[in-house]
GUSE-864059 format. One record per residue (C-alpha): residue number from 1; residue in one letter; x, y, z. Coordinates in pm, whole numbers. Example, Ala and Ser with C-alpha at 12.3 -4.5 7.8 and 13.67 -1.06 7.14 Angstrom:
2
   nr  rest    east   north      up
    1     A    1230    -450     780
    2     S    1367    -106     714
END
This chain:
196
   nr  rest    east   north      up
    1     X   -1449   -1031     815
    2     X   -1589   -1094     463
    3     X   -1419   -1045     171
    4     X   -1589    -741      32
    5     X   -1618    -591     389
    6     X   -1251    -594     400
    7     X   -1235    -469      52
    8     X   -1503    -151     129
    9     X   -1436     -56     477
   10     X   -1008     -58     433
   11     X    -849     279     492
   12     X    -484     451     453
   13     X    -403     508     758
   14     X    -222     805     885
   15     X    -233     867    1235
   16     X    -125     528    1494
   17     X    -137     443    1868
   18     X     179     395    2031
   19     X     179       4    2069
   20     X     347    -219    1876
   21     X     161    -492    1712
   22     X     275    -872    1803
   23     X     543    -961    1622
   24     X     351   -1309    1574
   25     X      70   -1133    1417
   26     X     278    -940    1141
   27     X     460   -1227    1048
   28     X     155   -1378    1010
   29     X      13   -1091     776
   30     X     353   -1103     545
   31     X     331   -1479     515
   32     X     -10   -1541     430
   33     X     -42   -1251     140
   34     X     235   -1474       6
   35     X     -98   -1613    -203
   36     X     -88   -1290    -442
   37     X     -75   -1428    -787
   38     X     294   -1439    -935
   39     X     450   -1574   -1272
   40     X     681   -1863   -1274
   41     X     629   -1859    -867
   42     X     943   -1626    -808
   43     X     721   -1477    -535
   44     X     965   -1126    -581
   45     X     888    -977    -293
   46     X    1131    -887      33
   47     X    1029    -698     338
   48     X    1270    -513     573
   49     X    1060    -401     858
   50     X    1226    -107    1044
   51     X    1062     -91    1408
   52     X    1237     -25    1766
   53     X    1577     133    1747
   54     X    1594      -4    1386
   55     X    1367     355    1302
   56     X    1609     585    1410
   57     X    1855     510    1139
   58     X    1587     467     876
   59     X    1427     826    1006
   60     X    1839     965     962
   61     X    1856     841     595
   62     X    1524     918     480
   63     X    1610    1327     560
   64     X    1912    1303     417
   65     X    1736    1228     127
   66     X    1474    1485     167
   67     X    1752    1725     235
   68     X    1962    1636     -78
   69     X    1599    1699    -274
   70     X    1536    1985    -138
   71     X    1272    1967      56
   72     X    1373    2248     301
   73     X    1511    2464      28
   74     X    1342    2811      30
   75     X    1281    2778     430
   76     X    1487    3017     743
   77     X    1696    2796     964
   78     X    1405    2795    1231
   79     X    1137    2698     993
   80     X    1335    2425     823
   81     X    1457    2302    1203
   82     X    1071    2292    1257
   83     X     988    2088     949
   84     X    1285    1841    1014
   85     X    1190    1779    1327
   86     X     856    1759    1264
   87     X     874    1462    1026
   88     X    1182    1312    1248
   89     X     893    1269    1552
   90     X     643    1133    1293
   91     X     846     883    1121
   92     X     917     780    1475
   93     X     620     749    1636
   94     X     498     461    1329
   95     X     537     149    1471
   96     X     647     -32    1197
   97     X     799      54     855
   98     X     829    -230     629
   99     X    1007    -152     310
  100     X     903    -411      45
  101     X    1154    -438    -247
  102     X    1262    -659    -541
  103     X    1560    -789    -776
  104     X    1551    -648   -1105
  105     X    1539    -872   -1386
  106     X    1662    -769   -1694
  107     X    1376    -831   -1899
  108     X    1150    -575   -1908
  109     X     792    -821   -1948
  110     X     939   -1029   -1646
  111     X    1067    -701   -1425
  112     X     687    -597   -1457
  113     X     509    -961   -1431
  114     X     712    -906   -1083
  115     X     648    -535    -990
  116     X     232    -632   -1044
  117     X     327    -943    -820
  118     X     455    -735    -546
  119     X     197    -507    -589
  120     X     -69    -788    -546
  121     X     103    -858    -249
  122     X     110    -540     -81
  123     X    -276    -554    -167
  124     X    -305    -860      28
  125     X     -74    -761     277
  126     X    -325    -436     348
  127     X    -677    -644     370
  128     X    -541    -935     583
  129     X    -353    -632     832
  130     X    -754    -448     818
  131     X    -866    -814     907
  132     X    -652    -845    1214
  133     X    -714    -414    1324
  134     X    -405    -320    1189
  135     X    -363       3     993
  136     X    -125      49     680
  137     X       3     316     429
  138     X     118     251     121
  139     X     358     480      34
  140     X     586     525    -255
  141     X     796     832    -106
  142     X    1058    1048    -311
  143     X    1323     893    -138
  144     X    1303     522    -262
  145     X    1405     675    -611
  146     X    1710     817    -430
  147     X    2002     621    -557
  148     X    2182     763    -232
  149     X    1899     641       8
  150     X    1946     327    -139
  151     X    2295     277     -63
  152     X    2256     421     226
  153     X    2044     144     392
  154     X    2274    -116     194
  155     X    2108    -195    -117
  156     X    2211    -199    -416
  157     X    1996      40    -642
  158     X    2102    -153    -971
  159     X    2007    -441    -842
  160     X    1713    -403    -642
  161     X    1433    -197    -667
  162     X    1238       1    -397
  163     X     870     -53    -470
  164     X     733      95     -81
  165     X     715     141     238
  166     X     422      12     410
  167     X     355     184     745
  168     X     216     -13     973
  169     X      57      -9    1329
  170     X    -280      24    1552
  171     X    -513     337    1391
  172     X    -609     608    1599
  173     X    -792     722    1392
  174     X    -981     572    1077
  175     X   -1071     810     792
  176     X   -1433     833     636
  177     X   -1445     661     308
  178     X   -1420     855     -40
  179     X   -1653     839    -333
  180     X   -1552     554    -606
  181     X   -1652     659    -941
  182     X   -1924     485   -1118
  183     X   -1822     216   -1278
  184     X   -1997     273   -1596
  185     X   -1724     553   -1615
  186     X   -1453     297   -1623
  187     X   -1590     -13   -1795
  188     X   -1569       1   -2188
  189     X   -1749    -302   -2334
  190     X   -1673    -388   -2696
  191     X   -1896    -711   -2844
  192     X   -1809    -643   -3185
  193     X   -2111    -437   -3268
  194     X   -1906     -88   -3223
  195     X   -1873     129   -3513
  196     X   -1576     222   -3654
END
């Protein structure tokens, strides 16, 4: 796949097949986007891929969350049973979760040279998945501000930060591609002939 193929015909995927992709061939997606441009070559990123048995706890802490933001609030009993249950069973049925995270740094211009690194690599780590037919959302859910969600899954939110959750798996179905916006609209040229 070429380049700007991968770049054009990429979509956030939402709904996935059952099957679990090889774990040969994610490893292989997480170590290659390892090229994303970084400063000082920290390469910041960490993955913790939830998949297996390892989603049921993940699915338990991430309603906790929603439940401590109240996400239900407002709801009867049956409706907010419905709703929990309803994004239990979809949390589930992803294959793969990988949350990518980083250490802080204490400097605010190097704690964002790092958050654009890991951002580059989630990029990558989204074209070179569409390369080898595997779908992925990036997400950056409510509950990875959640100090409690955090701590819950045994990180320390002063010391790391939650930057996604990539979902990950084999689409069922791909979604038709949006509209960009001209990029006239976007691009603002100044050659030093602008008036003032």
């Amino acid at each position: 796949m070429e380049l700007l193929e991968a770049i054009r015909s990429r979509r956030s995927i939402h709904e996935y097949k059952e099957e679990q992709v090889d774990q040969e061939v994610l490893e292989r997606i997480f170590a290659e986007s390892a090229w994303a441009p970084n400063h000082r070559m920290k390469e910041p990123w960490q993955i913790r891929l939830y998949q297996d048995k390892g989603k049921e706890a993940y699915a338990q802490v991430v309603m906790e969350s929603y439940q401590r933001q109240g996400f239900f609030d407002g709801y009867d009993e049956e409706k907010t049973k419905r709703l929990q249950e309803g994004i239990r069973e979809f949390l589930l049925n992803i294959p793969h979760h990988a949350l990518i995270y980083m250490e802080r740094d204490e400097d605010i211009r190097k704690y964002e040279e790092d958050y654009a690194a890991v951002c580059a690599y989630i990029q990558n780590v989204q074209l070179l998945a569409w390369k080898a037919g595997v779908g992925v959302l990036w997400t950056t859910s409510p509950y990875l501000h959640d100090e409690q969600f955090s701590e819950a899954i045994g990180f320390d939110s002063q010391r790391f930060k939650l930057v996604s959750v990539l979902q990950m798996g084999y689409p069922k179905r791909i979604p038709n591609p949006k509209v960009r916006t001209p990029i006239h609209q976007k691009l603002h040229l100044y050659d030093g002939n602008e008036k003032s």
